[in-house]
NUKOLDREN-276684 format. One record per residue (C-alpha): residue in one letter; z, y, x. Coordinates in steps of 0.05 Angstrom, whole numbers, plus 32768, in hexadecimal, padded with zeros to 4 digits. Example, Ala and Ser with C-alpha at 12.3 -4.5 7.8 and 13.67 -1.06 7.14 Angstrom:
<pts>
A809C7FA680F6
S808F7FEB8111
</pts>
This chain:
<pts>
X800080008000
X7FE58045801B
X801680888029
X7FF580AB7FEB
X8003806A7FC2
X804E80617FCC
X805880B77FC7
X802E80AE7F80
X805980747F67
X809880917F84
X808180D67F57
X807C80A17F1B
X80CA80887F25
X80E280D37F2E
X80B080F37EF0
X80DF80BA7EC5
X812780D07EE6
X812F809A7F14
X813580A27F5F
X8122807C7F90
X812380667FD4
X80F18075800C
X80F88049804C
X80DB80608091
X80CC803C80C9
X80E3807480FA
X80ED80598141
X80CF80148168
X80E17FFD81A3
X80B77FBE81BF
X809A7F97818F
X80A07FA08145
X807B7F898100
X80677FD380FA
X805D801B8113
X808280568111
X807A807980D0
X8070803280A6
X8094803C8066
X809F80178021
X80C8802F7FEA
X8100800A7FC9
X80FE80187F78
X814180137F4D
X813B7FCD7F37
X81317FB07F86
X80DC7FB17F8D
X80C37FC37FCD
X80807FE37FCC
X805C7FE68009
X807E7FC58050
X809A7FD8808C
X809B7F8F80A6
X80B07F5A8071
X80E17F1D807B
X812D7F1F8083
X81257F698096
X81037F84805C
X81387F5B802E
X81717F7B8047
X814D7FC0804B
X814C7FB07FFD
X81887FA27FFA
X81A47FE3801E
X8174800B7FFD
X81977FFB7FB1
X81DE800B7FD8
X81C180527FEF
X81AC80617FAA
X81EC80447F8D
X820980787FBF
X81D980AE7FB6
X81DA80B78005
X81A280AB8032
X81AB807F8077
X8190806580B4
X8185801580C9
X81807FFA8112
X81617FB7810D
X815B7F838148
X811B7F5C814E
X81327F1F8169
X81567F4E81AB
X81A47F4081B4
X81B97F7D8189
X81E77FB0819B
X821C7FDB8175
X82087FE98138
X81C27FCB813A
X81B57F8C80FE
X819B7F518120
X815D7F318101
X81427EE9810B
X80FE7EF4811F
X80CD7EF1815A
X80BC7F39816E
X80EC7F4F81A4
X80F27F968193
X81237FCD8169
X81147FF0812C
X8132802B810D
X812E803980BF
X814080728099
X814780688053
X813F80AF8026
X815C80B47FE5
X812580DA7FB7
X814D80F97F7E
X812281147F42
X812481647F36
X816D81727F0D
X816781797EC7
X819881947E95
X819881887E4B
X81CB81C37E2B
X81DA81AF7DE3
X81EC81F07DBF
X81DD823D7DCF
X821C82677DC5
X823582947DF7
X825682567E2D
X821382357E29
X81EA82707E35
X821782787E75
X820D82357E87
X81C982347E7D
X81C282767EB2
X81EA82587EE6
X81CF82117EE2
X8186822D7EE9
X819E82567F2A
X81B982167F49
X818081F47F3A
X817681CC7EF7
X814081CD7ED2
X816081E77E86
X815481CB7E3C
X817E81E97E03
X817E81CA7DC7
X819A81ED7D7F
X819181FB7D42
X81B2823B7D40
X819982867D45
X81B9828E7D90
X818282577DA3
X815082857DB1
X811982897DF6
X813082D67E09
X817D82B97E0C
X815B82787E3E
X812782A47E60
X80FC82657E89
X8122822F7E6A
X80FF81FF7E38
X812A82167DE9
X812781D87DB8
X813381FB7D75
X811D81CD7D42
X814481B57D00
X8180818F7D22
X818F81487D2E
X8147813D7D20
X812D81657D55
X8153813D7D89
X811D81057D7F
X80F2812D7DAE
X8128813C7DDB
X8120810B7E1A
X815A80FC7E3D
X814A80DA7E82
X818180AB7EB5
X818080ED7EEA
X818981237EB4
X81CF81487EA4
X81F081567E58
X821681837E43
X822D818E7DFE
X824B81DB7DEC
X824B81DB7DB1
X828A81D47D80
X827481BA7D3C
X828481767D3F
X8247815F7D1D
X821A817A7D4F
X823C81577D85
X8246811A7D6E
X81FC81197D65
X81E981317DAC
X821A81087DCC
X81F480C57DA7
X81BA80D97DB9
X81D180E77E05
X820280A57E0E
X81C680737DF2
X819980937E35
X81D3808A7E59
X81C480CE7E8E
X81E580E57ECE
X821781167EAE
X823381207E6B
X826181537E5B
X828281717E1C
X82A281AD7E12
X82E481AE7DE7
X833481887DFE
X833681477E06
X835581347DC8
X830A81447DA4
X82EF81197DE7
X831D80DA7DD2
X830A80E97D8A
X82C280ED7D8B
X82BB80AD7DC7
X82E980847D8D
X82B680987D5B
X827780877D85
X8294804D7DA4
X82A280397D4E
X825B803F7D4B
X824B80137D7A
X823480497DBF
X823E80317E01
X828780327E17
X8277803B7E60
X825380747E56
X827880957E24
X82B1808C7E58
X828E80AB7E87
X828280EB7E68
X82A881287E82
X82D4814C7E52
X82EF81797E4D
X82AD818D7E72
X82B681B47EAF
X82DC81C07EF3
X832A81DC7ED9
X8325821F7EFC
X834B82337EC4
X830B82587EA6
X831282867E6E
X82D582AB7E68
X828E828B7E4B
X827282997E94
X82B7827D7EB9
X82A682427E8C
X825F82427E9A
X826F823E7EE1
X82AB820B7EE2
X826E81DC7EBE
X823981EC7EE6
X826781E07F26
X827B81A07F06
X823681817F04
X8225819A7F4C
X825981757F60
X823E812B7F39
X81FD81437F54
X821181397F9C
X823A81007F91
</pts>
């Protein structure tokens, strides 16, 4: 498989929201299966496409690639080609005498951020989360959902629940719910826990959190990620204001979106 192959199936993975892993062949001493530059990218459900030399190597260059993107941190291999190995190299049963050294690059898809509701925290968050970064949607009902409060963010203001059918939530994207009306939220936060996404947050205490997981959890919503949704949303800086709030949130998912 060509360069331009694996880069156009690698834009396939991140164009749905999943990352991926690119592997490198970046250093050879001696002999090796391939050159410098080689590479072959590792997909979230363990396929290699393209090679950087096959065998016991490229199995366990699988195998570190789904740890990396567990971790969401790139890192380097030292492989030994059938050479006694030193610190820190991985030996390898085969014939070629030589070293290799493989980097393996996480490729994260571009940040999205779904905002459910367009009062005055959300329009905070909304500014600050498209400084840092994200690429915005807010989705409402009400009058405050309008473009010239979201200037260059996409505004979903169609008859609500029904307009969250065309509302695509994607594994790499971020939720948050600031809203209130309990209605509303219990509708977004469906429609977010069945895509299961990187982030989900809701604004309110944590007595509405417990309340509304019970209910969705009733209804039959995946407990694990219902469990893993932040709330109340947001960093406690002790945030008052709709923009302290908007920034406590927005520093919340920076920090999930390093790991």
């Amino acid at each position: 498989m060509s360069d331009p192959e694996i880069f156009a199936r690698a834009n396939e993975f991140l164009a749905s929201g999943r990352s991926v892993v690119l592997c490198t062949l970046v250093e050879k001493k001696g002999s090796g299966p391939r050159e410098p530059g080689a590479k072959m990218l590792v997909t979230p459900d363990g396929k290699a496409l393209g090679t950087i030399g096959g065998g016991g190597m490229e199995r366990l260059l699988i195998k570190e690639a789904l740890e990396a993107l567990a971790e969401g941190r790139p890192r380097t291999l030292h492989f030994a080609m059938g050479i006694p190995p030193r610190e820190g190299m991985i030996a390898i049963d085969s014939k070629c005498g030589g070293e290799v050294k493989v980097f393996m690059d996480i490729v994260k898809p571009e940040p999205r951020l779904i905002i459910m509701g367009s009062g005055w925290i959300a329009q905070a968050t909304a500014r600050y989360a498209k400084d840092c970064g994200f690429e915005v949607t807010v989705v409402d009902d009400a009058e405050t959902a309008r473009q010239e409060y979201f200037p260059g963010m996409t505004v979903v203001n169609g008859k609500y629940p029904e307009s969250l059918k065309g509302v695509e939530i994607r594994p790499s994207d971020f939720v948050a719910v600031i809203h209130g009306e309990t209605p509303f939220e219990l509708a977004a936060l469906r429609h977010a826990a069945k895509a299961r996404p990187t982030y989900i947050g809701l604004l309110g205490s944590a007595n509405k959190a417990r309340k509304h997981k019970e209910q969705l959890k009733s209804e039959g919503l995946d407990e694990k990620a219902l469990e893993a949704m932040h709330a109340p949303i947001g960093i406690d800086i002790n945030a008052e204001t709709p923009e302290e709030i908007g920034v406590s949130i927005v520093a919340e998912m920076i920090r999930v979106k390093r790991g």
